[in-house]
ZADO-1210 file (C-alpha; in nm, 4 decimals, padded with zeros to 6 digits):
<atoms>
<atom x="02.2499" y="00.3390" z="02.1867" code="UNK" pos="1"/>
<atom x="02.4134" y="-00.0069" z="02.2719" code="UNK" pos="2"/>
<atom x="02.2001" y="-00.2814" z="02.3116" code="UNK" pos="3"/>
<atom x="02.2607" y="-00.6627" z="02.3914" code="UNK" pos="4"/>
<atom x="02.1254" y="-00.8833" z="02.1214" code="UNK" pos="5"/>
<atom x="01.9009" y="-01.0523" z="02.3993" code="UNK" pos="6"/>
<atom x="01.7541" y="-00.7862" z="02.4135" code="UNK" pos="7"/>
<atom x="01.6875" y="-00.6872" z="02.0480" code="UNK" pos="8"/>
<atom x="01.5832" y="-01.0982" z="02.0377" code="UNK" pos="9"/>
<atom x="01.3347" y="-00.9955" z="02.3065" code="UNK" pos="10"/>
<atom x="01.1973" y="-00.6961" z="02.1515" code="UNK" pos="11"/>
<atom x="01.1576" y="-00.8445" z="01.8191" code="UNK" pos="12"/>
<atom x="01.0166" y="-01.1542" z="01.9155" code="UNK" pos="13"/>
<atom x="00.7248" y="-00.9516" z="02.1169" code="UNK" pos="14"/>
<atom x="00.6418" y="-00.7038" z="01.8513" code="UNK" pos="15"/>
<atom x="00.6013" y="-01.0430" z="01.5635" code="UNK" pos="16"/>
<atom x="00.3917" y="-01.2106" z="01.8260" code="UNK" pos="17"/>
<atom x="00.1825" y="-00.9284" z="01.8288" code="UNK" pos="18"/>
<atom x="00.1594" y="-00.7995" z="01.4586" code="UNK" pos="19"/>
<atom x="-00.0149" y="-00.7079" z="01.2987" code="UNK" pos="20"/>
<atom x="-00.1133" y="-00.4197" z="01.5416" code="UNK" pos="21"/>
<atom x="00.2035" y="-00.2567" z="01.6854" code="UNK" pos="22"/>
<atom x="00.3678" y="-00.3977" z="01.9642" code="UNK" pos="23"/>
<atom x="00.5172" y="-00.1893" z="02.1945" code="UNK" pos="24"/>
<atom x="00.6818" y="-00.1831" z="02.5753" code="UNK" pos="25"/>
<atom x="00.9427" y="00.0442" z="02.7615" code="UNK" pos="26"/>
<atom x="01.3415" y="00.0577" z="02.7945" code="UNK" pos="27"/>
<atom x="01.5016" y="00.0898" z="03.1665" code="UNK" pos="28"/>
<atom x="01.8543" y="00.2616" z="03.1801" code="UNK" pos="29"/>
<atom x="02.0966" y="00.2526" z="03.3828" code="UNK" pos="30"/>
<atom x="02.2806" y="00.6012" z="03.5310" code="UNK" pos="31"/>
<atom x="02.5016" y="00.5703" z="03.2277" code="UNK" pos="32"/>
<atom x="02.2488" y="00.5102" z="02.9944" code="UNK" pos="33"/>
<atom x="02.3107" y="00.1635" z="02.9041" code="UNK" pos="34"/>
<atom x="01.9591" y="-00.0424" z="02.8526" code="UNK" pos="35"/>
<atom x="01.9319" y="-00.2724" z="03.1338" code="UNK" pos="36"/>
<atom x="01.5781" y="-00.4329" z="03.0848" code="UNK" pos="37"/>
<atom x="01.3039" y="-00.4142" z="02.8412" code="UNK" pos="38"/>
<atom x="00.9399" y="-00.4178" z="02.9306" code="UNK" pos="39"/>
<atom x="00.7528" y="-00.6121" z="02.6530" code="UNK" pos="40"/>
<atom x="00.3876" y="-00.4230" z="02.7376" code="UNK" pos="41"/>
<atom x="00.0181" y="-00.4662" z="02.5338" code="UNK" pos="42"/>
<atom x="-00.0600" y="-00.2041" z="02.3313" code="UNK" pos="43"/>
<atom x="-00.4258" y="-00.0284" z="02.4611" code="UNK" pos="44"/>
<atom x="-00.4870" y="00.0519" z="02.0951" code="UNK" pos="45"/>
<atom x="-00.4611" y="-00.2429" z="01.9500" code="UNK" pos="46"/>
<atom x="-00.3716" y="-00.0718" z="01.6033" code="UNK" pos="47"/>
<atom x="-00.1880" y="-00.1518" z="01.3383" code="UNK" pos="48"/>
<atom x="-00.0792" y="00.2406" z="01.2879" code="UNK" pos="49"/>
<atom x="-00.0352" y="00.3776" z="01.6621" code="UNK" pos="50"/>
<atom x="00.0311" y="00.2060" z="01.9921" code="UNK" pos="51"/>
<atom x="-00.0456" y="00.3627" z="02.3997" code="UNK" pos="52"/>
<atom x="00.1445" y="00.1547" z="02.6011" code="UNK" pos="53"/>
<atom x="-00.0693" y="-00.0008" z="02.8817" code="UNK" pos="54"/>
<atom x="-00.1092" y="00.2174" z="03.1628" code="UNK" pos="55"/>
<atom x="-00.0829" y="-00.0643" z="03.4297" code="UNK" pos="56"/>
<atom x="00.2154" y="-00.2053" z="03.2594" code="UNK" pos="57"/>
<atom x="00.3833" y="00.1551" z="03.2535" code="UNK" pos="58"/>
<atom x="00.3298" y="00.1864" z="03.6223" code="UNK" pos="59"/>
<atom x="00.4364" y="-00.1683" z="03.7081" code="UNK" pos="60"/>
<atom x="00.7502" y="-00.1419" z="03.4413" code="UNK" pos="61"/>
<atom x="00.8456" y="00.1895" z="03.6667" code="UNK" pos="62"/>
<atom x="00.8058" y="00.0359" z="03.9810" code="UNK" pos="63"/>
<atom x="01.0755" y="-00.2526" z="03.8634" code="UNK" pos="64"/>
<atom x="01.2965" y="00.0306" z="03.7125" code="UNK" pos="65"/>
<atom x="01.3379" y="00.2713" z="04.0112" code="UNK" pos="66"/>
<atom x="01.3600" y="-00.0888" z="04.2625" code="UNK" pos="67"/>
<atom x="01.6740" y="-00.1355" z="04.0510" code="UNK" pos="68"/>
<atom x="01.8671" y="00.1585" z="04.0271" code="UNK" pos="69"/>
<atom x="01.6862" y="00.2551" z="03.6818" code="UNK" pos="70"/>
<atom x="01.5133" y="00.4870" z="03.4803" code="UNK" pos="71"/>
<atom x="01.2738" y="00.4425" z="03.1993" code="UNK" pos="72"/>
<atom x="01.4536" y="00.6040" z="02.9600" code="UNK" pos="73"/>
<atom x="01.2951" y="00.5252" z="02.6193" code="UNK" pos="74"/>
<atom x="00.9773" y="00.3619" z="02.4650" code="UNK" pos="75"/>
<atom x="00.9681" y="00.0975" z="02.1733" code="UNK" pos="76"/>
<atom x="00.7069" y="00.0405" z="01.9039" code="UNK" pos="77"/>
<atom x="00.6952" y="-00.1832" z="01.5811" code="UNK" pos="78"/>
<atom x="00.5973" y="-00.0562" z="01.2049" code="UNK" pos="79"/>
<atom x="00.4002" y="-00.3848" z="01.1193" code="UNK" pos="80"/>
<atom x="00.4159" y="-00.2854" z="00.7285" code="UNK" pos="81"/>
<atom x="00.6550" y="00.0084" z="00.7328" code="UNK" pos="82"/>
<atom x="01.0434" y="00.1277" z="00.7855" code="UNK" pos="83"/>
<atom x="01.2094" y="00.1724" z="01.1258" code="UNK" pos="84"/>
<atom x="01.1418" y="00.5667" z="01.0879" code="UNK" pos="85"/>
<atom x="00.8827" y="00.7842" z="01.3364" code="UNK" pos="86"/>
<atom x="00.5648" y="00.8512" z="01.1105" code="UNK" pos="87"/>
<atom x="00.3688" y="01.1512" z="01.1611" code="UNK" pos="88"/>
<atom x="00.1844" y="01.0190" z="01.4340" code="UNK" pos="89"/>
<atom x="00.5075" y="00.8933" z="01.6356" code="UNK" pos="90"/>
<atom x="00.6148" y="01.2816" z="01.6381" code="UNK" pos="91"/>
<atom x="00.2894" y="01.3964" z="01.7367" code="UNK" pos="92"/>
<atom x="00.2782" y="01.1726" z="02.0123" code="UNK" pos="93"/>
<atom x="00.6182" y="01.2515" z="02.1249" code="UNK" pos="94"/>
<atom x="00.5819" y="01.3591" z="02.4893" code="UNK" pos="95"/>
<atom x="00.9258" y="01.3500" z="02.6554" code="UNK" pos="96"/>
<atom x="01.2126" y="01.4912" z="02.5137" code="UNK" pos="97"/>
<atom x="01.4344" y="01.3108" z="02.7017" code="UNK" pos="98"/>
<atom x="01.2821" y="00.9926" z="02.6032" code="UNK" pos="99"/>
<atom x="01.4722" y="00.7562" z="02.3005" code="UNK" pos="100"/>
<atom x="01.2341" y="00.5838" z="02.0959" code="UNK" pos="101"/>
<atom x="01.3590" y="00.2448" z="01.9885" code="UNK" pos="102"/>
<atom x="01.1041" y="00.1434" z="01.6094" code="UNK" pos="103"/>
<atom x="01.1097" y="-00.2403" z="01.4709" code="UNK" pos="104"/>
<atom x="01.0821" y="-00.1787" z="01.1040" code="UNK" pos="105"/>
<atom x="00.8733" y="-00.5299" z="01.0223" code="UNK" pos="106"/>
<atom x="00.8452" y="-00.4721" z="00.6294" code="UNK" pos="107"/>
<atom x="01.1751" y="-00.6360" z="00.4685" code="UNK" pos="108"/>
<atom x="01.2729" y="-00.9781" z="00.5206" code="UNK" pos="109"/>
<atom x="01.4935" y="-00.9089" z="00.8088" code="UNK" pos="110"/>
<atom x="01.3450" y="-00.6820" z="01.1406" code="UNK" pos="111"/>
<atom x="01.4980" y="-00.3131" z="01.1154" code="UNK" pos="112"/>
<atom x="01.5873" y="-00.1793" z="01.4712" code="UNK" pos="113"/>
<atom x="01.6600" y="00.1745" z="01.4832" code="UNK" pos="114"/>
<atom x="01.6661" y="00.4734" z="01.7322" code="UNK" pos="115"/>
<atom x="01.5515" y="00.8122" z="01.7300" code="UNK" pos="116"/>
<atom x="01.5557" y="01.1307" z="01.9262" code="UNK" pos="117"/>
<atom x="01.2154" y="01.3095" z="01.8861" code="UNK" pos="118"/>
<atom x="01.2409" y="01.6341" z="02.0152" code="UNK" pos="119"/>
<atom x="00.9719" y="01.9419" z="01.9324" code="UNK" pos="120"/>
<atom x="00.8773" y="01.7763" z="01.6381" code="UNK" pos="121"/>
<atom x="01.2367" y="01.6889" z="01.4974" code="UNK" pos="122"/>
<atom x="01.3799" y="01.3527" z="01.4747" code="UNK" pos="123"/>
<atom x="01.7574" y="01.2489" z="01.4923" code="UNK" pos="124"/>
<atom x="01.8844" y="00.8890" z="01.4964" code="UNK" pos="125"/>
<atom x="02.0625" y="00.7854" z="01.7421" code="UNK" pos="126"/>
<atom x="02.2829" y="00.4595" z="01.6208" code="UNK" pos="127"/>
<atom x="02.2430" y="00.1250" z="01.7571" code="UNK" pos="128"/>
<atom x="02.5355" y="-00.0760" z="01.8716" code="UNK" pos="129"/>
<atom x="02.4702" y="-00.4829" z="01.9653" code="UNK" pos="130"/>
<atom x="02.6479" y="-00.6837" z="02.1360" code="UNK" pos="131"/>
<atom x="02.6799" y="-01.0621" z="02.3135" code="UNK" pos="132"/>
<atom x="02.6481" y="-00.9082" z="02.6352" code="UNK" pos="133"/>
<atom x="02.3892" y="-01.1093" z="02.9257" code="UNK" pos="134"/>
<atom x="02.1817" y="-00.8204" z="03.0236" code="UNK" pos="135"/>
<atom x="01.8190" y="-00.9262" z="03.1858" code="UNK" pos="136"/>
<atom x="01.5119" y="-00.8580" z="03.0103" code="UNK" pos="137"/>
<atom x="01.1379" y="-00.8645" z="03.1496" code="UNK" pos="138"/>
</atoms>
């Protein structure tokens, strides 16, 4: 997964702002699979161990997507007090298998961004690429 750094700048910024319940929001793609935009969204839970991404946000975040060309292609949560890694509950709650989940490890010193693939109840990582590119963000 490649990734502008305005973008990961974006993402983390939201999910500190929000901490410490898990912040959360959705990733547009492009046809190739590149992530265009990222929807910073509130999290209906407001819990520090599980997010739902805001229903209204979801729809509004699609709308914008398919206007542009793009998909929503992936979903992104922070660990407040934990690793970049999908807990128990992130598998469970796993719905689309064509769906990359993007997790903001907040425990170290230093935000951990990683990817994963969760698919019937297995998880591969998927590696993360940044770069300098000026991609827009929402």
């Amino acid at each position: 997964m490649h990734l502008a750094r305005e973008l990961v700048t974006e993402l983390v910024a939201h999910v500190t702002a929000v901490s410490p319940a898990e912040g959360c929001g959705l990733l547009a793609m492009d046809p190739a699979g590149t992530v265009r935009r990222v929807y910073c969204l509130d999290n209906a839970a407001d819990s520090p161990v599980r997010f739902t991404v805001d229903p209204d946000g979801h729809f509004a975040a699609l709308r914008d997507a398919e206007a542009n060309g793009w998909r929503i292609g992936g979903v992104f949560h922070s660990h407040p007090r934990s690793a970049a890694v999908p807990s128990r509950t992130d598998v469970l709650g796993a719905l689309d298998p064509d769906w990359v989940h993007l997790i903001i490890g907040l425990a170290g010193a230093t935000p951990e961004v990683r990817a994963w693939w969760i698919r019937h109840g297995r998880c591969t990582e998927e590696p993360v690429t940044m770069s300098e590119d000026r991609l827009p963000c929402r």
